[in-house]
N, C-alpha and C positions, 0 to 999 in steps of 0.2 A: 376517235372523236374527242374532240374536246369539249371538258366537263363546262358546265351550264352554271351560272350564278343564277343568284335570285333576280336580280336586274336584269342578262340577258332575258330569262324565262317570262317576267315582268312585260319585256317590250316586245316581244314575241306572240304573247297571248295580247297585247293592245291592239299589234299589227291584225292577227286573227278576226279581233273584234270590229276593227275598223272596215276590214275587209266585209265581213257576216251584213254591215250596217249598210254600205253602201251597196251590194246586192240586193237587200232588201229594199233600199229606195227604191231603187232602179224597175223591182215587180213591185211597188206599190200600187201607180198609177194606172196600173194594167188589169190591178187585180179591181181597184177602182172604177176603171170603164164597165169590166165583166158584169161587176155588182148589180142585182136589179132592185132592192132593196134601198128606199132611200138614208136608212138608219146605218145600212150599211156601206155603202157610198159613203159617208159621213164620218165615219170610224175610220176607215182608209185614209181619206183626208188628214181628219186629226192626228191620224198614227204617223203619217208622210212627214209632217208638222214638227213632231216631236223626232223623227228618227235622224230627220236635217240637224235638229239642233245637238242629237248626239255626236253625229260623225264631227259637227264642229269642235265639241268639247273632245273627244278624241286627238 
């Protein structure tokens, strides 16, 4: 196996993270509907919000 720089390791663990991100969008919405809670509902939203704007900056 060939050894690993920092940079591969670097874009490796972004790939990971991007990946974690966009599965999480994906059960936002779901977990969102579930919700009976309108504070909670609401949290889901904002979090969906903010996780879009991650995977962008990713």
């Amino acid at each position: 196996m060939a050894e690993k720089t920092l940079d591969t390791l670097f874009h490796d663990t972004l790939k990971d993270i991007h990946h974690a991100e966009r599965k999480i969008l994906k059960s936002l919405p779901k977990m969102q509907r579930a919700a009976q809670a309108p504070e909670l509902k609401a949290a889901f939203g904002k979090h969906k919000d903010g996780t879009g704007g991650q995977i962008e900056r990713l």
